[in-house]
Backbone as CSV, one residue per row, in Angstrom:
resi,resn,N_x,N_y,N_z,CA_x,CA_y,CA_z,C_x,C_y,C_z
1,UNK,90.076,70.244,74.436,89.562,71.606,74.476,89.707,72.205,75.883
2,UNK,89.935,71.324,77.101,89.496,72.060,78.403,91.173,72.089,78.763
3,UNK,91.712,71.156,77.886,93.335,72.023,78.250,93.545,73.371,77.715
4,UNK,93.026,73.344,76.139,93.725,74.457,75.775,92.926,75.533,76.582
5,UNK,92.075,75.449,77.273,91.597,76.400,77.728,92.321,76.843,78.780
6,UNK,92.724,75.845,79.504,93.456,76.032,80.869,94.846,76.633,80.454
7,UNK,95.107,75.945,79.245,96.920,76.815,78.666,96.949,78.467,78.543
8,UNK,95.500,78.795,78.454,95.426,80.435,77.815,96.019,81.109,78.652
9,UNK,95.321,80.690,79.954,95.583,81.076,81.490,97.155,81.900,81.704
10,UNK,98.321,81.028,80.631,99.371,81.302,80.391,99.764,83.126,80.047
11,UNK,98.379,83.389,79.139,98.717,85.031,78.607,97.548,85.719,79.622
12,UNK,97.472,85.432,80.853,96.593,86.250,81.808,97.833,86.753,82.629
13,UNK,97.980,87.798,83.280,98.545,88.566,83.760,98.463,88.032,86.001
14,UNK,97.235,87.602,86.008,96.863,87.036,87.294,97.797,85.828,87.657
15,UNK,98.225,85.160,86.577,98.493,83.481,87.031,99.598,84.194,87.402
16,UNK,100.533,85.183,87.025,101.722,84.972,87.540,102.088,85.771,89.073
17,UNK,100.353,85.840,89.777,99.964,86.602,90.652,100.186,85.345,91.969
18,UNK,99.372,84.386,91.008,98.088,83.405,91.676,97.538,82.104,91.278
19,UNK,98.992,80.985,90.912,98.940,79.753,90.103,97.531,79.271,90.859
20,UNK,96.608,79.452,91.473,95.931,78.364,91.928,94.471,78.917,90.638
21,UNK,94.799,79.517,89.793,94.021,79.801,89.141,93.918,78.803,87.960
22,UNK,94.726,77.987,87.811,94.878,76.577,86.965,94.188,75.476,87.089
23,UNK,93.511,75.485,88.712,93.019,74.648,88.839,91.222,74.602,88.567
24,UNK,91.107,75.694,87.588,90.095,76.023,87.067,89.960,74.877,85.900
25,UNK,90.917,74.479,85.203,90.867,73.169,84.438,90.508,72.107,84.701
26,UNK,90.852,72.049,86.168,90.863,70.345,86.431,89.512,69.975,86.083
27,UNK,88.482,69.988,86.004,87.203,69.612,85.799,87.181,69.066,84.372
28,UNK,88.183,69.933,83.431,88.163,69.075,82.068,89.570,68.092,82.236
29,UNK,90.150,68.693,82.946,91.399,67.775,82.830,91.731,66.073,83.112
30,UNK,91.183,66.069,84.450,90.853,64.842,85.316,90.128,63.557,84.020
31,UNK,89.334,64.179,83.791,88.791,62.976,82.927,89.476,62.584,82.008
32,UNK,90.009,63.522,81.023,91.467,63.169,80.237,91.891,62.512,80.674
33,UNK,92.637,62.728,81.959,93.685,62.257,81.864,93.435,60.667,82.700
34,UNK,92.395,60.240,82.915,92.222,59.133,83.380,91.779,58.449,82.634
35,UNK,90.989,59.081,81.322,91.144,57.809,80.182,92.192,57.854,79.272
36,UNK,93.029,58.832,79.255,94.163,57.969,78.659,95.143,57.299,79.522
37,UNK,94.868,57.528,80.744,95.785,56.509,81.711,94.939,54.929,81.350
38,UNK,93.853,54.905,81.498,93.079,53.499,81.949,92.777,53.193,80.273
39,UNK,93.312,53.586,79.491,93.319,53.045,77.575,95.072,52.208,78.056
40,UNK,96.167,53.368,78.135,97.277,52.960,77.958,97.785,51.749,78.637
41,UNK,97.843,52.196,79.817,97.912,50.731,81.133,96.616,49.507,80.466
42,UNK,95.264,49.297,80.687,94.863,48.170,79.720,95.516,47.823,78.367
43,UNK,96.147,48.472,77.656,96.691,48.011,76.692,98.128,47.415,77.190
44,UNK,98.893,47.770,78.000,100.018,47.336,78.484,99.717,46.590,79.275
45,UNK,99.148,46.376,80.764,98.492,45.195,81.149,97.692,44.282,80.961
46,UNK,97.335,44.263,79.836,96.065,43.360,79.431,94.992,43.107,80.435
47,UNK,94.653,44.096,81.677,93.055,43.826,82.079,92.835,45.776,82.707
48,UNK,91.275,45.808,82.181,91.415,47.410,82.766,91.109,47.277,84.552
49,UNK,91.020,45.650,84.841,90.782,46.434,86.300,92.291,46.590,87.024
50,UNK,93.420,45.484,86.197,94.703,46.060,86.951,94.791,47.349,86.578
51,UNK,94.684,47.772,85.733,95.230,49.090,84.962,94.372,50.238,85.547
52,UNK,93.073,49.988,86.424,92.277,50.959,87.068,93.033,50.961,88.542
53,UNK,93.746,49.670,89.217,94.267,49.582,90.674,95.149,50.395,90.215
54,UNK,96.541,50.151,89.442,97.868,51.230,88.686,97.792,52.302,89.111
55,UNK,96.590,52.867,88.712,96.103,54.108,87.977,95.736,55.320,89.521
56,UNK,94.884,54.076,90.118,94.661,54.249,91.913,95.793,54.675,92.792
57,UNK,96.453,53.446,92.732,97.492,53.930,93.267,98.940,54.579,92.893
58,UNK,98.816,55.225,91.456,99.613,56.263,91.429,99.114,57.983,91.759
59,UNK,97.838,57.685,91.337,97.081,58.633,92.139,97.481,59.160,93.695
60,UNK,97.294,57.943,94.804,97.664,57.866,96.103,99.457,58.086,96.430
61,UNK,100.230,56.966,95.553,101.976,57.966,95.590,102.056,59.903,95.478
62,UNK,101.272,60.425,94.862,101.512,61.467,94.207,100.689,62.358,94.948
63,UNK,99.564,62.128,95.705,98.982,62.381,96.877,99.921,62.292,98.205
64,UNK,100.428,61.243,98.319,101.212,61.602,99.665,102.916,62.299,99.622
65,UNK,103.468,62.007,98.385,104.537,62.814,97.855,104.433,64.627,98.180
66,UNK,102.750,64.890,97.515,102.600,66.486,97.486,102.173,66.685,98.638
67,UNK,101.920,65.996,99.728,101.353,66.250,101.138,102.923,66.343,102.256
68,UNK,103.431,65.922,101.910,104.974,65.618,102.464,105.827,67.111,102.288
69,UNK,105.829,67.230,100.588,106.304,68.429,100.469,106.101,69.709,100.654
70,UNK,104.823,69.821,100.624,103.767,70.755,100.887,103.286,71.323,102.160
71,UNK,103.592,70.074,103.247,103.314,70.259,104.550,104.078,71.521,104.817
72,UNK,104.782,72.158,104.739,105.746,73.742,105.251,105.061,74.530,104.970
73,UNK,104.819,74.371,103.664,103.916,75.988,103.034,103.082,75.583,103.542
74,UNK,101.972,74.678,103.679,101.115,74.772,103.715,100.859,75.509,105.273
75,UNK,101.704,74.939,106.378,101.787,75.424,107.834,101.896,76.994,107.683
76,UNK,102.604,77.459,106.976,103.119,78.623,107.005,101.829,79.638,106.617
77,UNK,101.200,78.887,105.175,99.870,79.412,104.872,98.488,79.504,106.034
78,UNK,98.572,78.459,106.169,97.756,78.376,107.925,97.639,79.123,108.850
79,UNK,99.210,79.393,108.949,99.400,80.623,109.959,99.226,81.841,109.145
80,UNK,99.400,82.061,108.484,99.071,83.413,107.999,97.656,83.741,107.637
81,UNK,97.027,83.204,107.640,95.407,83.244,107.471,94.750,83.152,108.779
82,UNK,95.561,82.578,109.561,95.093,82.466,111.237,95.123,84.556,111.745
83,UNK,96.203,84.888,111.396,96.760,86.579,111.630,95.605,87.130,110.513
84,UNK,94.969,86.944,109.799,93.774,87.644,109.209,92.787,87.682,110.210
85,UNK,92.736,86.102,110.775,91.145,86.037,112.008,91.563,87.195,113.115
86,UNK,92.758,87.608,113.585,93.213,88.041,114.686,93.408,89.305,114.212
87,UNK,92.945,90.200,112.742,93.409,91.323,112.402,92.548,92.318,112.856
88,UNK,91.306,92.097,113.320,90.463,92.572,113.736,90.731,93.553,115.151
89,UNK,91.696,92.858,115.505,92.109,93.812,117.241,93.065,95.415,116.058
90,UNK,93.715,95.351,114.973,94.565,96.142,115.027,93.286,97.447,114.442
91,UNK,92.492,96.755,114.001,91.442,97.725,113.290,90.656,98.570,114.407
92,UNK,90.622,97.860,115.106,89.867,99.044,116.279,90.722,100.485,116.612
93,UNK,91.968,100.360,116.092,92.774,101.513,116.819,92.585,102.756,115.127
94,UNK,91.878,101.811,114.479,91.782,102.961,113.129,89.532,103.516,113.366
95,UNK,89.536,104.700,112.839,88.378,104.781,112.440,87.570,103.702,111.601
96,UNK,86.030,103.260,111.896,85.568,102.386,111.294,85.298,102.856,109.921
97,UNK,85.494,104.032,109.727,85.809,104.662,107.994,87.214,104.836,107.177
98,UNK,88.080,104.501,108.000,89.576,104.593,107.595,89.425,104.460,106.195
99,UNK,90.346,104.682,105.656,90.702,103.766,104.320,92.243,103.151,104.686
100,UNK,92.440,101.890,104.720,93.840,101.504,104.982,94.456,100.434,104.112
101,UNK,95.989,100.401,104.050,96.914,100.302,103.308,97.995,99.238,104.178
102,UNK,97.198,98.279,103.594,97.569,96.540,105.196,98.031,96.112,104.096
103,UNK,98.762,95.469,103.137,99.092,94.983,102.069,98.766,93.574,102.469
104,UNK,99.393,92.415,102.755,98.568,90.763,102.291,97.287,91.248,103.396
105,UNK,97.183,91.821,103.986,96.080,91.741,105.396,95.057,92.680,104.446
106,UNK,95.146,93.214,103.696,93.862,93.627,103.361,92.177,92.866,102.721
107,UNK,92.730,91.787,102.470,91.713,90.820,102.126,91.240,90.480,103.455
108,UNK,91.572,90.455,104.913,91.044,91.003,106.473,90.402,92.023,106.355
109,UNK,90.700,92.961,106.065,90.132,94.179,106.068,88.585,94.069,105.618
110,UNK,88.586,93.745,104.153,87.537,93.586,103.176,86.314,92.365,104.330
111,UNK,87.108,91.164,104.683,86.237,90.948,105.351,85.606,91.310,106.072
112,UNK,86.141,91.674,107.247,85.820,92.443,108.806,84.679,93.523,108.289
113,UNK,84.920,94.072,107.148,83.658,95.308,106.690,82.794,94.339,106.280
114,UNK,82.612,93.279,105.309,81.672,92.429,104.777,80.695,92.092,105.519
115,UNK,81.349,91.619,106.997,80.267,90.855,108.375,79.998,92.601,109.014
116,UNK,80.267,93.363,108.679,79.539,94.906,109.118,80.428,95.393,110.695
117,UNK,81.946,95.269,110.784,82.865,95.232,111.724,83.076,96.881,111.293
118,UNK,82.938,97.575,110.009,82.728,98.508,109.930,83.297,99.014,108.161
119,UNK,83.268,100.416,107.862,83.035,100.498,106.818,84.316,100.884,106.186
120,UNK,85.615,100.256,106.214,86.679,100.797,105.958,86.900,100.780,103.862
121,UNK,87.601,101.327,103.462,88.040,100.920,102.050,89.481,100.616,102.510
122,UNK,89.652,100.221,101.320,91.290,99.550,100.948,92.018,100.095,100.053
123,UNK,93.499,100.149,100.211,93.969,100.387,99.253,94.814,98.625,98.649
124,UNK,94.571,98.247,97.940,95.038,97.075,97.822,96.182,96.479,97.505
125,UNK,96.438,95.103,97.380,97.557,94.532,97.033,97.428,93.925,96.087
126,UNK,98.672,93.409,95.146,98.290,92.497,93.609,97.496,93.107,92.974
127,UNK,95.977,92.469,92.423,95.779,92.779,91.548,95.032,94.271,91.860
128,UNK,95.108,94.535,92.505,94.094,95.744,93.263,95.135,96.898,93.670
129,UNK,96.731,96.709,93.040,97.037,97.915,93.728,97.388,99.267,92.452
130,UNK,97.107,100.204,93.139,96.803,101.422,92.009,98.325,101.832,91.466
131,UNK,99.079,100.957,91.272,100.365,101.914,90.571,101.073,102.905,90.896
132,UNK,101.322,103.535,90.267,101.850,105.134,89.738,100.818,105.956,89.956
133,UNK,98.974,105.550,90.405,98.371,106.176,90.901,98.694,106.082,92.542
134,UNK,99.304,105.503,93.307,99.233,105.698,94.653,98.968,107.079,95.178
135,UNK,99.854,108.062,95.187,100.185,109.021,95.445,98.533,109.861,95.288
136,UNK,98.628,110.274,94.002,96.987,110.915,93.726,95.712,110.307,94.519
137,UNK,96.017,109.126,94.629,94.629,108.126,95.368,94.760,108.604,96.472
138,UNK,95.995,108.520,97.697,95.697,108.884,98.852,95.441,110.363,98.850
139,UNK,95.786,111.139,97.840,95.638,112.914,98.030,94.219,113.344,97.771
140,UNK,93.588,112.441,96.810,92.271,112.543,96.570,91.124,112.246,97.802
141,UNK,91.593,111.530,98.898,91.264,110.576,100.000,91.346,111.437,100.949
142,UNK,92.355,112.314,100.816,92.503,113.255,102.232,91.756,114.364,101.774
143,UNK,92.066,115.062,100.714,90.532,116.032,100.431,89.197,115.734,100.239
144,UNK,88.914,114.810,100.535,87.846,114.479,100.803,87.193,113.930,102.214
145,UNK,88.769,114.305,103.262,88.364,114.391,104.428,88.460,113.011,104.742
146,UNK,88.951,112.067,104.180,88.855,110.251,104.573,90.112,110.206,104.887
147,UNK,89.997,109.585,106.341,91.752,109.650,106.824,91.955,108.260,106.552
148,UNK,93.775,108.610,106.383,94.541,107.158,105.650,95.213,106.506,106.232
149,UNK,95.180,105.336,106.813,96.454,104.485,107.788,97.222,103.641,106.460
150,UNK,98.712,103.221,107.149,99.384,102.262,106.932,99.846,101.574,107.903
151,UNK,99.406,100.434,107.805,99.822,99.138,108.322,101.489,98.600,107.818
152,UNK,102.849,99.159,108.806,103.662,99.089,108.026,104.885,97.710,108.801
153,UNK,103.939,96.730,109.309,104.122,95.626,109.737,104.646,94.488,108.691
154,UNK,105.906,94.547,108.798,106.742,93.806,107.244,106.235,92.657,107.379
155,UNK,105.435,91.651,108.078,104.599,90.396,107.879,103.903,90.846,106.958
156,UNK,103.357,91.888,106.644,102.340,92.093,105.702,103.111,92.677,104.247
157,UNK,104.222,92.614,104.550,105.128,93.053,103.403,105.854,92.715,102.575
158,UNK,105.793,91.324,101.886,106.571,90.179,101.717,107.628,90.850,100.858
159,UNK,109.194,90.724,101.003,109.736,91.515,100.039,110.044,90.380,98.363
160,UNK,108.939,90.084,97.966,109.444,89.002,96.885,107.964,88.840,96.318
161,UNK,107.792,88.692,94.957,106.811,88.686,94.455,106.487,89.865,93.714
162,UNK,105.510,89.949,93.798,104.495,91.575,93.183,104.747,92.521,94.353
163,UNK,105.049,91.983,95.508,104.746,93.326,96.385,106.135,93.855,96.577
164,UNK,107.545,93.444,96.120,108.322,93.953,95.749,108.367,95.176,95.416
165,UNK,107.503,95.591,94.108,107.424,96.876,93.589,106.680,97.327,94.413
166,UNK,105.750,96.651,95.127,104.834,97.586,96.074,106.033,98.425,97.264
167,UNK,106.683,97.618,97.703,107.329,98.110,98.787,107.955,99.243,98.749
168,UNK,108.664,99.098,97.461,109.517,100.651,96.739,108.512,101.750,97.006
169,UNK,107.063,101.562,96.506,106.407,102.802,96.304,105.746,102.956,97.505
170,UNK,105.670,101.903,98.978,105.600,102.331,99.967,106.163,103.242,101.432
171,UNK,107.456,103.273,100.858,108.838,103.588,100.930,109.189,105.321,100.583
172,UNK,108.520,105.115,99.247,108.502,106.909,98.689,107.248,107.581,99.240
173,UNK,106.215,106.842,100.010,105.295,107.394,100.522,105.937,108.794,101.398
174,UNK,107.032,108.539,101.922,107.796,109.272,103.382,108.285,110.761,102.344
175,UNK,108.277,110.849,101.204,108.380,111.843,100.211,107.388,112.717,99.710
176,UNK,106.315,112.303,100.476,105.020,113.171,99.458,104.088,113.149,101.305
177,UNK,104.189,112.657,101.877,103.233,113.224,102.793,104.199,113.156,104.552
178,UNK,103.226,113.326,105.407,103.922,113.027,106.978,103.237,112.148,107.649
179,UNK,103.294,111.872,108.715,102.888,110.466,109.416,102.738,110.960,111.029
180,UNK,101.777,110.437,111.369,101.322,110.265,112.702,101.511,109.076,113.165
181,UNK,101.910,108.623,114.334,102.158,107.007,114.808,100.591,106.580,115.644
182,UNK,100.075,105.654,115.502,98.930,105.305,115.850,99.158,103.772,117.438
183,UNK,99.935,102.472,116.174,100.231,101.606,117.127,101.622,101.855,117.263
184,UNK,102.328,100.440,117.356,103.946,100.236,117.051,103.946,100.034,115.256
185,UNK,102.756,99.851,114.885,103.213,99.352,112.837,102.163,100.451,112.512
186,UNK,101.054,100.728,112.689,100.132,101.443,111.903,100.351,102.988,112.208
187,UNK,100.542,103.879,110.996,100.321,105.167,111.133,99.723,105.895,110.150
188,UNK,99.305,106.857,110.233,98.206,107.740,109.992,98.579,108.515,109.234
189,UNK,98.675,108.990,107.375,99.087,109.497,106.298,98.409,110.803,106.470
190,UNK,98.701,111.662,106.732,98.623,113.134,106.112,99.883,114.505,105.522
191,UNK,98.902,115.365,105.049,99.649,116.337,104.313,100.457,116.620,104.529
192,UNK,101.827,116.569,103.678,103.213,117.031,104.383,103.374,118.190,104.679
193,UNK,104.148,118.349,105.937,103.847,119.285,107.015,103.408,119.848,107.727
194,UNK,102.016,118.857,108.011,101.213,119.015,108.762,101.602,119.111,110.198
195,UNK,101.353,120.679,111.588,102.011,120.014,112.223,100.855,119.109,113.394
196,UNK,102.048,118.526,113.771,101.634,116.952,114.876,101.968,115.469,114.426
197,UNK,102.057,116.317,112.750,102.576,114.529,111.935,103.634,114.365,111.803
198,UNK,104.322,114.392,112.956,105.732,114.524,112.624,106.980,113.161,113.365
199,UNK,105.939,111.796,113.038,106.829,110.778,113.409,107.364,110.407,112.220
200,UNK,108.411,109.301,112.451,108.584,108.959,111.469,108.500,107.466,111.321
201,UNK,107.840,106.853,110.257,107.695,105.451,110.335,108.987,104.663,109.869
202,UNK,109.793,104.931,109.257,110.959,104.381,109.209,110.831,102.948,108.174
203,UNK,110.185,102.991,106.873,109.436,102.397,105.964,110.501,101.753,105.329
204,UNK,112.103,102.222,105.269,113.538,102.046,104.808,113.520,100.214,105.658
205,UNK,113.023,99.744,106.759,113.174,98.402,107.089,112.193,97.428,106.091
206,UNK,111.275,97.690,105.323,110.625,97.249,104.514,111.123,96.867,103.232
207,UNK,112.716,97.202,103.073,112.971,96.569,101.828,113.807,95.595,101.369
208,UNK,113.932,94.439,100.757,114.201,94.154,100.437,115.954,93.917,101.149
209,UNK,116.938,94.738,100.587,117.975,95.290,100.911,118.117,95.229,102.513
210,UNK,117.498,95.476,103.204,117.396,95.486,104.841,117.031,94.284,105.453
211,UNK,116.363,93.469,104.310,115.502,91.506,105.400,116.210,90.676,104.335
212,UNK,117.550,90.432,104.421,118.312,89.329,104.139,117.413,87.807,104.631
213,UNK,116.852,87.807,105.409,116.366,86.304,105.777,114.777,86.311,105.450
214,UNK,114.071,87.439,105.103,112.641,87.407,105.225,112.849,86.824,103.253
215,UNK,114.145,87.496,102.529,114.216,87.090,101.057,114.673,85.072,100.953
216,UNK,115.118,85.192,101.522,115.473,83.620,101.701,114.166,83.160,102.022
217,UNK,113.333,83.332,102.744,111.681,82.396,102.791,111.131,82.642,101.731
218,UNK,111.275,83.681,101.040,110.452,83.965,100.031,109.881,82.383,98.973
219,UNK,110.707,81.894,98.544,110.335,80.576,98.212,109.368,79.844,98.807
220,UNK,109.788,79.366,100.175,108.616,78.725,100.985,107.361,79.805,101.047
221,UNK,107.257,80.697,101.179,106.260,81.307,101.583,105.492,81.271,100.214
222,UNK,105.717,80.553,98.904,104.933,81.196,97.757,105.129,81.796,96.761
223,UNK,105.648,83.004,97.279,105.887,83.864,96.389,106.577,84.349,94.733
């Protein structure tokens, strides 16, 4: 029963976001699968305590196999969660009410407001990003007087995955409004033709088509 539960996972729309959502099973799984390991091996070895050592140490092969292979991403993951602790310097150069548009860095964002660093919203990534609503969301945001940054720092832009499509529609942003430059990556979304907003962020290096080598990590990185 606690597999098929974990198989459903299959027609959720998230897993193909966010495999670590599988490991919501293991709690039914583990026990399975260690009594039919420690039935089968006692029946083939004739004692369950060899068949419990077996069992141990295939456990431990398969443990240091996925630690071996894993060691890259996992470094790579490390570091990129390290640049969340350190995201905090780029936020000072935005209002502590911004609403901003950091794509993987926005789960930084969410924090930094959580511990009361200040009161920003998000526009999000994965499962949190508004579609074919983009456009209306930020227009709704500026009449209401809430100014909008983008964070358009391609670390935060992975071109592979879900944010693929994100990138396209970050891209057509440069079609519907104008831009103010804030740092060297973050700039400041308002009404097109506004004047003073008249840099240009140059959002065309964000795709795909332009990071021949950032698509080649894509694998290691996850995605």
């Amino acid at each position: 029963m606690g597999l098929l539960c974990d198989l459903l996972l299959f027609f959720n729309y998230g897993t193909a976001v966010n495999w670590r959502y599988f490991l919501t099973g293991l709690p039914a799984i583990a026990p399975l699968c260690a009594t039919f390991l420690i039935r089968i091996l006692t029946r083939r070895l004739g004692s369950i305590r060899i068949a419990f050592a077996a069992c141990v140490t295939a456990v431990l092969v398969v443990a240091v196999v996925f630690a071996v292979l894993s060691r890259r991403t996992g470094q790579q993951f490390s570091e990129r969660r390290a640049m969340s602790k350190e995201y905090r310097r780029q936020l000072e150069n935005v209002p502590r009410d911004a609403v901003m548009i950091s794509g993987s860095q926005t789960i930084a964002v969410i924090y930094w407001k959580a511990i009361g660093a200040g009161d920003w919203k998000t526009i999000g990534t994965g499962g949190g990003w508004p579609g074919d609503n983009l456009v209306p969301l930020i227009e709704n945001y500026l009449a209401d007087n809430r100014r909008v940054f983008l964070d358009s720092d391609p670390r935060w832009w992975v071109p592979c995955g879900w944010q693929r499509d994100e990138i396209g529609a970050i891209v057509n942003l440069q079609e519907h409004f104008s831009f103010r430059r804030v740092t060297d990556t973050i700039y400041e979304l308002r009404p097109r033709g506004e004047p003073g907003a008249t840099d240009s962020p140059n959002l065309e290096r964000l795709l795909p088509a332009n990071r021949p080598e950032d698509v080649k990590k894509c694998p290691q990185l996850g995605s």
